[in-house]
Each structure stands twice: as C-alpha cells, then as structure tokens.
C-alpha positions in Angstrom: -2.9 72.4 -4.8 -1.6 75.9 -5.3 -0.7 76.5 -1.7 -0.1 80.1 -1.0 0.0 82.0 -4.3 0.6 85.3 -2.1 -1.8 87.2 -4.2 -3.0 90.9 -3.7 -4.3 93.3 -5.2 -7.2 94.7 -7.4 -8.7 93.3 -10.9 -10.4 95.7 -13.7 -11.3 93.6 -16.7 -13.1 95.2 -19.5 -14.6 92.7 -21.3 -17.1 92.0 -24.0 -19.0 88.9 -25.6 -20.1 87.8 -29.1 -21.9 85.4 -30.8 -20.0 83.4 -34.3 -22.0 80.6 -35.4 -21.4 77.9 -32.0 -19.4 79.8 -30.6 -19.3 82.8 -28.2 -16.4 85.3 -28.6 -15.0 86.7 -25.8 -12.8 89.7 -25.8 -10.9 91.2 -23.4 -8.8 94.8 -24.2 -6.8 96.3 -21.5 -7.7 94.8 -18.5 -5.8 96.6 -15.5 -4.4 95.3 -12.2 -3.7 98.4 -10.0 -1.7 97.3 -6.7 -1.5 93.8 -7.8 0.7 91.5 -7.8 1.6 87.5 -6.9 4.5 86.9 -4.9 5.7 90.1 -6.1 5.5 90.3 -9.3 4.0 93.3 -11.0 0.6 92.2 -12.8 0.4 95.1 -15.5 -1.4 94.3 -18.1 -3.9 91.6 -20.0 -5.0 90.9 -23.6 -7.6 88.3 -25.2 -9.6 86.9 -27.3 -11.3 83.7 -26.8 -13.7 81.6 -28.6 -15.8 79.4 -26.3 -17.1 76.2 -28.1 -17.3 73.8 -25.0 -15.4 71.5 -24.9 -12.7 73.5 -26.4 -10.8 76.7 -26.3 -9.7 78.8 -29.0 -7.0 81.1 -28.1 -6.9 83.2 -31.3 -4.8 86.1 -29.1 -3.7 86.1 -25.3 -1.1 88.5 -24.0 -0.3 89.2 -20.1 2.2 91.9 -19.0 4.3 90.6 -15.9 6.7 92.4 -14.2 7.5 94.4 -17.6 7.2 91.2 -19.5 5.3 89.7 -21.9 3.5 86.0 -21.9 1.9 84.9 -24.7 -0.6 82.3 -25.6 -2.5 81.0 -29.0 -4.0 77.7 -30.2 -7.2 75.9 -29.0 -7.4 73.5 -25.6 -9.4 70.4 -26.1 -10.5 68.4 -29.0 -7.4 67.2 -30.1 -6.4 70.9 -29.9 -2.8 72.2 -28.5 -2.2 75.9 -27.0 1.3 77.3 -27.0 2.6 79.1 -23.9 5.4 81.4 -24.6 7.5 83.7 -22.5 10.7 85.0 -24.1 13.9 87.2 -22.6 12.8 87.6 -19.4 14.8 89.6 -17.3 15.2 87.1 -14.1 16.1 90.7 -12.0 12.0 90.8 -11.5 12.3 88.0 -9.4 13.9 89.1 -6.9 10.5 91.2 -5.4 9.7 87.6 -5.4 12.1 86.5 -3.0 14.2 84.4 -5.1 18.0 86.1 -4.6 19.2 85.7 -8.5 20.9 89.0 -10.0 21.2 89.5 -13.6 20.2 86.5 -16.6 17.2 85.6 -18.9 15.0 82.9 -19.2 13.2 81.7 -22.0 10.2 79.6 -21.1 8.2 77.5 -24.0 5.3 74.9 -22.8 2.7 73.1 -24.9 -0.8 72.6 -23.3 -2.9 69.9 -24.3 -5.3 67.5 -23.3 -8.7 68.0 -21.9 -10.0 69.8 -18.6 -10.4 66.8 -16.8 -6.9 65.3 -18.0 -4.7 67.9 -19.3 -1.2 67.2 -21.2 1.7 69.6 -21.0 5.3 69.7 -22.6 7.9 72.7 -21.2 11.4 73.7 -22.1 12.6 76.3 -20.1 16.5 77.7 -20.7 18.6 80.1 -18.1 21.5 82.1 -19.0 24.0 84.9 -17.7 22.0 84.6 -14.0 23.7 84.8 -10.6 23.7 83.3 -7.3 25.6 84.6 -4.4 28.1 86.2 -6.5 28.3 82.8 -8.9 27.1 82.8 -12.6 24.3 80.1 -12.9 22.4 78.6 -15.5 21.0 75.3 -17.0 18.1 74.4 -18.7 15.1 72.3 -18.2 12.5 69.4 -20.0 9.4 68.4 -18.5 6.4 66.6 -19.7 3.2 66.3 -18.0 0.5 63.0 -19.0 -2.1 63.6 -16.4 -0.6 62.0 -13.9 3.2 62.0 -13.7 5.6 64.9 -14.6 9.1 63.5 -16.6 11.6 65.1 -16.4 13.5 64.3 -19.7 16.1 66.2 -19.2 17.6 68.6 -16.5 20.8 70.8 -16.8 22.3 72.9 -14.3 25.9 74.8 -13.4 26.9 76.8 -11.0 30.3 78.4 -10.6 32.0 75.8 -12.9 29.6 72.9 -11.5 27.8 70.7 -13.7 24.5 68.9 -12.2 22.3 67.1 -14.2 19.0 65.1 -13.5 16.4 62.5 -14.8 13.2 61.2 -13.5 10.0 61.5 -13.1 7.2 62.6 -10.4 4.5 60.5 -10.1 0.8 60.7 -8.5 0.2 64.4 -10.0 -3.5 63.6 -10.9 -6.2 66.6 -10.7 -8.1 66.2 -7.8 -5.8 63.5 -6.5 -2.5 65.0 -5.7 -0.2 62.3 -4.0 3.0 63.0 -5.3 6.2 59.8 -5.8 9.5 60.5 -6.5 11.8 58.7 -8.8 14.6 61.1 -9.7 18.6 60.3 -9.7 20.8 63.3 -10.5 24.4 63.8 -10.7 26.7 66.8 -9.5 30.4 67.2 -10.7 33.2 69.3 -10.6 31.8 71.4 -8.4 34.7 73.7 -6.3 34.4 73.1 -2.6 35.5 77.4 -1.9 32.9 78.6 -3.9 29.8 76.4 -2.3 31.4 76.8 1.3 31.1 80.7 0.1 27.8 80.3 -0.8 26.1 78.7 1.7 28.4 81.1 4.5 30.1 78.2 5.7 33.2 79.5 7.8 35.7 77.1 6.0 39.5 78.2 6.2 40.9 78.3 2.0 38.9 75.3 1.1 40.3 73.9 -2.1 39.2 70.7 -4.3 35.9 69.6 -6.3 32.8 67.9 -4.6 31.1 64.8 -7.1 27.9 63.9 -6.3 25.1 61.0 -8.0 22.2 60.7 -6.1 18.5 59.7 -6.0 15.6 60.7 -4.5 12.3 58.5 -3.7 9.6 58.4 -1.3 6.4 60.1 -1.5 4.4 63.2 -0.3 6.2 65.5 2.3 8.7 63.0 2.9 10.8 62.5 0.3 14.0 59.8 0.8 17.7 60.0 -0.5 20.1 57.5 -1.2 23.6 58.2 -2.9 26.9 59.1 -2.7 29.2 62.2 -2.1 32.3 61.8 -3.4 35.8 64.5 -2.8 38.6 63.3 -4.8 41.0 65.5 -3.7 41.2 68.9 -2.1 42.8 70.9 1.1 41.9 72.8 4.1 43.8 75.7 5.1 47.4 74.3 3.5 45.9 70.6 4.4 46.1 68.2 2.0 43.5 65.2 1.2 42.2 62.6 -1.1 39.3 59.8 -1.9 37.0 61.8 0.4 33.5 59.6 0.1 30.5 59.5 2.1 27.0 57.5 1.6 23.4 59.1 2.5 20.7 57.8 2.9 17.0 58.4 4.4 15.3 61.4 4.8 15.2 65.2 6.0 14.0 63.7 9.5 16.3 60.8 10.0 19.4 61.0 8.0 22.0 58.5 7.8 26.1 58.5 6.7 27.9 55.5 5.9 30.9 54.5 4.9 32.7 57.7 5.4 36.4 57.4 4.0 39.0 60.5 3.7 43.2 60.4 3.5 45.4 62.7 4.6 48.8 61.6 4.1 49.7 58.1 5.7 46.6 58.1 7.5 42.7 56.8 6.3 39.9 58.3 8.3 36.1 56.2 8.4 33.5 57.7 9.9 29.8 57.7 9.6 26.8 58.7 11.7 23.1 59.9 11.9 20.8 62.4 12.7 17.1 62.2 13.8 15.0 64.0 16.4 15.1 60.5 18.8 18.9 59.8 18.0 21.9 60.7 16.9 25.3 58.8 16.4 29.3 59.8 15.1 31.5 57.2 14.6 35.1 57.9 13.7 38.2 55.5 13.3 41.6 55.2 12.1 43.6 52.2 13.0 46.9 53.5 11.8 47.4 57.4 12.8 50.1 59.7 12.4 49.5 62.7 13.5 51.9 64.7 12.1 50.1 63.8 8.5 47.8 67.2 10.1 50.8 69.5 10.6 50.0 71.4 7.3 46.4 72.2 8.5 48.2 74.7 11.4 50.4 78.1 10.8 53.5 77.4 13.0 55.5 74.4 12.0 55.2 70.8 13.6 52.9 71.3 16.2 51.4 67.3 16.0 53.5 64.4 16.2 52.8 60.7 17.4 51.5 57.2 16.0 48.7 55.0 17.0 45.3 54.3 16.6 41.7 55.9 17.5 38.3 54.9 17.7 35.4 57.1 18.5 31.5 56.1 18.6 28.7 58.4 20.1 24.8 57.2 20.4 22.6 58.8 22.0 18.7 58.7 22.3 16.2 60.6 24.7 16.6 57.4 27.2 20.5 56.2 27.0 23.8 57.6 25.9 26.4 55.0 25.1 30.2 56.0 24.5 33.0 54.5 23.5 36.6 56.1 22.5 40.3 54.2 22.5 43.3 56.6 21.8 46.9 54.5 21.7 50.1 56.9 20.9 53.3 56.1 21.2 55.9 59.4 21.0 53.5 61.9 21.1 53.8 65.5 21.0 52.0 68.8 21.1 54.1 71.9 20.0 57.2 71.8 22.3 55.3 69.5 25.1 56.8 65.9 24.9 53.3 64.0 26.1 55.1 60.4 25.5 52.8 57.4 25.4 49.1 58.2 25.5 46.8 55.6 26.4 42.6 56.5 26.7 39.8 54.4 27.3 36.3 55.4 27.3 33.1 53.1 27.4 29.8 53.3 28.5 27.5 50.6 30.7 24.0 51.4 31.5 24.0 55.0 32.4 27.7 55.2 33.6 30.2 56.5 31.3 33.6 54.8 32.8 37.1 57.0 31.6 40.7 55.7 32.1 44.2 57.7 30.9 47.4 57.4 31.4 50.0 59.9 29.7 53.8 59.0 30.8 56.6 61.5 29.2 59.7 63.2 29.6 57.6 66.2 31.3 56.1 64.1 33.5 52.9 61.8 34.0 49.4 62.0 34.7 46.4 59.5 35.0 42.8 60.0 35.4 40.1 57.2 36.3 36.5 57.1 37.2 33.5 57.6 36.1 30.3 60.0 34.9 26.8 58.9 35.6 24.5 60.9 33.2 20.7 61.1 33.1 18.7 58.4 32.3 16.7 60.4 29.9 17.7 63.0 27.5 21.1 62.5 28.6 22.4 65.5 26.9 20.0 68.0 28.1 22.2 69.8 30.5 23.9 67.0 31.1 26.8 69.2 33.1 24.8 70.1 36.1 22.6 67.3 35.8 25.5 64.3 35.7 27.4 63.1 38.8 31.4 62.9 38.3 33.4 60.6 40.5 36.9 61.4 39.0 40.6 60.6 40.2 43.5 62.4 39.0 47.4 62.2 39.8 50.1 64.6 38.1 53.7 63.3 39.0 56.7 64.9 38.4 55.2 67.5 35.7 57.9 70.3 33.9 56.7 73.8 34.2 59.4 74.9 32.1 57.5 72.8 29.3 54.1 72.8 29.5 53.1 76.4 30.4 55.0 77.1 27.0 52.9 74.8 25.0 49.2 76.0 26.9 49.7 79.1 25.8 51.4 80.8 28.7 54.3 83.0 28.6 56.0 83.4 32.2 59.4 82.8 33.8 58.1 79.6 36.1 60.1 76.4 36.0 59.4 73.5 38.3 58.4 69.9 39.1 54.6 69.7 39.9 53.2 66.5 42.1 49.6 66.7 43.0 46.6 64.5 43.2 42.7 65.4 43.0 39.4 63.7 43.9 35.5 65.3 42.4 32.6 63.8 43.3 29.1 65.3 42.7 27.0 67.1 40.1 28.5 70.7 39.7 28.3 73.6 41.2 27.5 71.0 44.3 31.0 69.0 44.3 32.7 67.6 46.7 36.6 68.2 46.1 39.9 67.3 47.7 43.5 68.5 46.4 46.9 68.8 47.0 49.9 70.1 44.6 53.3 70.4 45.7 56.2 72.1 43.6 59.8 71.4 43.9 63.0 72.6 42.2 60.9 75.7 41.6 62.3 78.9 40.3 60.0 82.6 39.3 62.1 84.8 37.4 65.1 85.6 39.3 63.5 83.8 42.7 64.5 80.5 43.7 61.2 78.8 45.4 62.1 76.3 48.1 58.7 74.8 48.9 55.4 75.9 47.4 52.4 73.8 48.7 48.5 74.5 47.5 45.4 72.1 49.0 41.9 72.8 48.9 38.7 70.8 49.9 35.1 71.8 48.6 31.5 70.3 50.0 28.4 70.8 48.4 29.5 73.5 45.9 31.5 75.4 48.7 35.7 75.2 48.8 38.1 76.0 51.2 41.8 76.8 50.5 43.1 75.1 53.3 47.2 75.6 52.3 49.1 77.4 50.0 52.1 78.4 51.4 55.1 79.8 49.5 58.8 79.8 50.9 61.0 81.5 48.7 64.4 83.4 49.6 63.5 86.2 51.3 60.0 85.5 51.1 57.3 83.5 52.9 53.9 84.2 52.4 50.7 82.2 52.9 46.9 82.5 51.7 43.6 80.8 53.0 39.5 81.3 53.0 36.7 80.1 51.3 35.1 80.4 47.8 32.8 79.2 45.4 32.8 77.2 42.1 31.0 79.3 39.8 32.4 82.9 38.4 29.3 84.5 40.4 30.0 82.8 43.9 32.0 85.3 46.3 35.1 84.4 47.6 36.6 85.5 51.2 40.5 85.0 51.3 42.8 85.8 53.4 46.5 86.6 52.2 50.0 87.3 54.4 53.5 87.9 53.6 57.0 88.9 55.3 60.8 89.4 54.6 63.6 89.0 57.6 65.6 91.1 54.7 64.0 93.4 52.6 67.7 93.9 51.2 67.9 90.7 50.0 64.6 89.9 48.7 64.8 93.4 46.9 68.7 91.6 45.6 67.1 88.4 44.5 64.4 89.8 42.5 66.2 92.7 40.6 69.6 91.6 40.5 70.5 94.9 42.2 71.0 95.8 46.1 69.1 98.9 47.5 71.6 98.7 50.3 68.5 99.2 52.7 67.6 96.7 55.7 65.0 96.3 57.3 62.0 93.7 57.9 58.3 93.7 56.2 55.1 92.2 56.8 51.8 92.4 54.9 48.1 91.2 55.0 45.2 91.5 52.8 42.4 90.6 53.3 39.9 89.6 50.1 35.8 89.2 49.8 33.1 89.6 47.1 33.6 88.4 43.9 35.4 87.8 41.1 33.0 91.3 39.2 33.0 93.6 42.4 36.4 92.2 44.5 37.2 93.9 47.8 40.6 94.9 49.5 41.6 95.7 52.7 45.1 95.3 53.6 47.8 96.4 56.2 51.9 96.6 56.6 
C-alpha cells in the first residue's frame, strides 16, 4: 500500500509504561534516529505520550522532529474520538533531499483523524505559498476528505507562473485491505502563458507567446487511469507567427492516446488535425482545404519567403503489419524565397503494402515530375524502413534555371544554365539499380561560357559507374569517369582529364586579363579510396 517508503536508518526509542485506572500510559522522551531518514528527510527527533484503552487512543502529547520541523498530534482515535494532525511553516527547501525540485515556500498542513482502526475517517487542508518550480513561483492549496473508502477532493487550488488550475472529484475504492483505486476527477487550467511552460518542461520553442486553457477529466481505475477533455489556445505566436482558436480534444490513456478535432488559424488559413499514439499504432492527420501560404511568412527572419494558394491533406497510419498513406498538395503560384515553383500538384496514397507517389511542379524555372512507387515491409513498416523498402522511382527535370534555384537551396556560386535530365531507382538502398542523364545548355561559370556539359551514370546492386561527364567550355574540355559507391564509406576510383589548345585564352576568359603566354596543357588525375582517406595521383 505504501510502496517504497525509501526508509533507512537506525531507531533509539526510550520508552516507559504506566498503569491509570484502564488504561496503560505510555511515554516516550527523546527518542533518537541517528542516520535516518525516509526519502530523505531528516528523522531527528520524537515525543509522546499515549494512553492505551483499546479500542481507543489518547494522544495527550505527540511531537516528531522532521527535517528541522515540527509535527504535532493530540486528541484520542476511536470511540467517537478525533486526533488533530498539525504541521505548521514548514520550510518546502527540505524537500528537496527528497527529490522533489521546489526552491523556497511554506506549507501548512492541518488533518483531522477519525474513525476506528478497521475504518478510519480523515479531513486535510493543506496550503502552499511563496514556493518555486523551475524558476516559476507556485502555490495553491488543497481539501481532502477521507470516509473509508473514497478520498473527496473538495476543493483543489493551484497556480503556477500566473496559471490558475483548479480541481474536484473524488477517488474511489481506497478501502484498507482492499485498495482498488477509481477515478472521478475533472479539473480546469487557465491563463496559463505558453513561454513559461515551454520553459519549464525544456521544450525548444522559438518566443512562444499566448495562454493555454485547459478542462479536463480523468476516470478509469487502478494503473490505468483515462482522460477525456479539451485543450484550448485562444490566441498566441511562434517566433513573430501569429495564431488564434487553437483547440484540441484528448482522450484515452497514457498507453493509447487519442487527438481529435484539432483546429488552429493563422491568418486566412484554418488548420485540423488530429492523431494517436499507442504501442500497436499511430496516426497524424492534417488538412486545410483553403491554404495560403504566405499566412506563415511571419514565422521566418528574411521577408516573404512562402507564397502560393491551394489546399492540403495529409493522413499517416501505421501499425506493426500495414502502413497506409495518403497526402494531396494543390498550389497554384507558388513560391519559395526567390524560386518561382509555379503550379504544384502531389499525390500520395497507399494500397496494400505499396505506397504509390505522383508530382508534377511546372514554373517559370522550369519543370519536374516524379512517379512511382515504394513497397515497404509488410510488418513493422517503419523499422528501418529505408534499407528495408524497395523504390521504383521516375524523375524528369526540363528546362530547370540555375541562375534561380541554386540561390534559393542555399548555394552561392556564379553558375547559370538550363538543366534537362531524367533518372530511374529501382531497389532497396545501398543495393539500387540507377540510370541518369543531365544535360546543361546556355551554361555560363563565372567568366566561362560552357558550350555542352553532359553527366550520366548507371549503378547495379549498390555499385555506380560515371559513364559521362564531359565538359566543353572555351578553352577548355575536360572529361571524368570510374566507379563508386552509394554510401559515404564506399570507395570510389575516378578518373579525371583536361586540356587547353590555348592556355592564353583560357587564362583571358577566366580572369578577364591576358598573360600574353601560349602554349597548350593537358592534365590527368587519377582518384581512389574514399570520401575520409581520398587518394591523388595526377600528371601534366
């Protein structure tokens, strides 16, 4: 019943007994504890007297010293009797020995004890003020009543960091002897500041702002206790991002936990989503028929880095023997950053253990289409599911602007261009079988016009070849081929050559400058190990 009380410790109790009339007197002066302690806590000191009259318990005097504080107790237990249990100003510092991380505060703890060995009765009021949590002031207060069987909780106060929580209810199935606990409890939470519980709990959030509501009850019985309620944000932001009527609906227990009826607005757009968690499943949906995604520019530090209208649904089940997919994404005038992606169209669905894929994206910087298919386990589909799922993919890349899209990945370099190029991957990785080709036109590197630059590659059972790439450039031409592999740790053996009919002009077109020397040059390298411990051996 008491579970681990983490005890330890010795016990020196000097004690001496008396006979009054019926009743034996039993006094104890001084008793010492030295090196115990429960969970902790320093026991110091104890004080008594008793008088035994069986049935009942008279408490004429009882005094134990805790942690450096006092606990009191007087009155007589049974026969109608009632005992008072006090512990006043008690620094809530001690606790901390005891695990429990509150700084700081007092609590004053009153209960009333009464009833009868077999069926005791209690009452308690217990107040906390000036504590902390985490750097957040805390406190509340508490009323309980125990009849033998049920503990009510008559009334339950809490805040924390501005918070209020309340909470009424009752515990059933508390009998001695027969403890099989029911809950029946519904509490409330408001105004409670989304920054400082993100603090708390060391949740990475970036300048959350807003208040969190909650009213929610708990049921269910023994070790698993159920919850049904709802969470409710009525407004608030995320790094500069504005939202409102935030709601979400729980339900279920610690094992298998459900959300429904998710609902959140930022701007023009409404999010619902929902989902569940359990050991044997899991499952996100997440859906907004009308989307504009430039209602999310504020979440970002540069300026208008989202643009484009449409609609998306998302849905994600899985469970230890099937995964099943589904995901639609319609935009029309999309855009990311400076990278015009046009009309986006992307269709996702699952049948049996085949997860089927289909985009298209057609802009002013070109187009690109991918179609095919990913066959994933049959059981625990997400266990590893990269090496252990076969892709058969398609993709085509048609008349795609350098000059744009290295700009808004990220990259930084003075390459402009058309890109056409198709690619075919079939297999479970690292074991694929590829086949590519990418051709650029209209090419220019800096100061270097590019008149053809071709790349192709195959790959069989994990294993590729670079069967092409060939650059011809003014002044330039230079060629590179060999095998590798598709993981970082695979070594690679490549072959590379190069050579100039004019080193003058090369030397012109690149720096703008003429060395005024002539001359031819020719190069080769040659390339092996890997990508950790490359080697070179080249020649002029």
């Amino acid at each position: 019943f008491t579970g681990n009380l983490g005890a330890r410790g010795g016990i020196d109790v000097p004690f001496a007994l008396s006979k009054a009339g019926r009743a034996t007197i039993l006094q104890i002066s001084n008793a010492r504890f030295p090196g115990a302690s429960i969970r902790g806590l320093a026991l110091q000191r104890a004080d008594a007297t008793l008088g035994l009259a069986l049935p009942a318990v008279d408490i004429y005097s009882a005094d134990l010293r805790i942690a450096g504080h006092d606990v009191t107790a007087a009155g007589r237990f049974g026969n109608g009797g009632q005992v008072r249990v006090t512990a006043g100003d008690l620094d809530l510092a001690a606790l901390r020995a005891a695990g429990v991380p509150i700084s700081g505060g007092r609590a004053t703890v009153i209960a009333d004890l009464d009833g009868s060995a077999a069926k005791p009765t209690a009452s308690v009021l217990a107040a906390l003020a000036g504590a902390r949590y985490a750097g957040t002031d805390l406190g509340g207060d508490v009323g309980l009543a125990y009849d033998g069987a049920a503990v009510q909780i008559r009334s339950a106060t809490l805040t924390f960091g501005g918070a209020y929580a309340n909470a009424t209810g009752a515990v059933a199935g508390l009998t001695l002897g027969h403890i099989a606990p029911r809950y029946n409890i519904h509490a409330q939470l408001a105004d409670a500041d989304i920054a400082t519980l993100a603090h708390t709990v060391k949740n990475p959030l970036r300048y959350p702002e807003g208040t969190l509501e909650a009213d929610v009850r708990l049921g269910g019985a023994g070790a698993t206790p159920s919850v049904s309620g709802e969470i409710r944000v009525p407004e608030g932001s995320l790094n500069g991002l504005n939202f409102n009527s935030g709601r979400i609906g729980l339900s279920g227990t610690a094992a298998a936990l459900t959300a429904r009826d998710g609902r959140l607005t930022v701007g023009s757009t409404t999010l619902d989503f929902g989902g569940s968690a359990s050991r044997a499943h899991q499952s996100v949906m997440l859906r907004a028929d009308r989307l504009d995604l430039s209602d999310f520019n504020d979440y970002f530090d540069e300026a208008e880095v989202l643009a484009g209208t449409g609609s998306v649904a998302l849905a994600f089940d899985s469970t230890p023997r099937a995964l099943n997919t589904s995901a639609n994404l319609v935009l029309r005038d999309a855009r990311y950053r400076r990278f015009d992606l046009g009309s986006v169209d992307a269709r996702v669905n699952t049948v049996g253990t085949t997860v089927r894929l289909q985009t298209a994206l057609a802009g002013t910087n070109g187009r690109l289409s991918a179609a095919g298919s990913v066959n994933v386990p049959a059981t625990k589909p997400l266990r590893d599911i990269v090496r252990r799922s076969y892709l058969d993919l398609n993709v085509q890349i048609a008349g795609l602007d350098l000059g744009n899209v290295l700009p808004a990945a990220g990259v930084s370099a003075p390459i402009f261009g058309f890109v056409d190029g198709t690619a075919v991957v079939r297999g479970r990785y690292p074991a694929l079988a590829l086949s590519t080709h990418a051709a650029l036109t209209h090419g220019v590197a800096g100061r270097v016009p590019i008149e053809r630059f071709t790349l192709a590659a195959t790959a069989a059972n994990g294993r590729g070849r670079l069967t092409d790439a060939t650059l011809v450039a003014r002044g330039l031409t230079a060629n590179v081929s060999g095998t590798f592999g598709l993981r970082p740790q695979d070594a690679f053996d490549l072959t590379a050559q190069a050579s100039s009919p004019d080193i003058n002009d090369l030397i012109t077109v690149v720096t703008g400058k003429s060395p005024a020397v002539k001359g031819t040059v020719a190069t080769r390298a040659h390339v092996t190990g890997t990508a950790a411990a490359p080697r070179l051996n080249g020649s002029f």
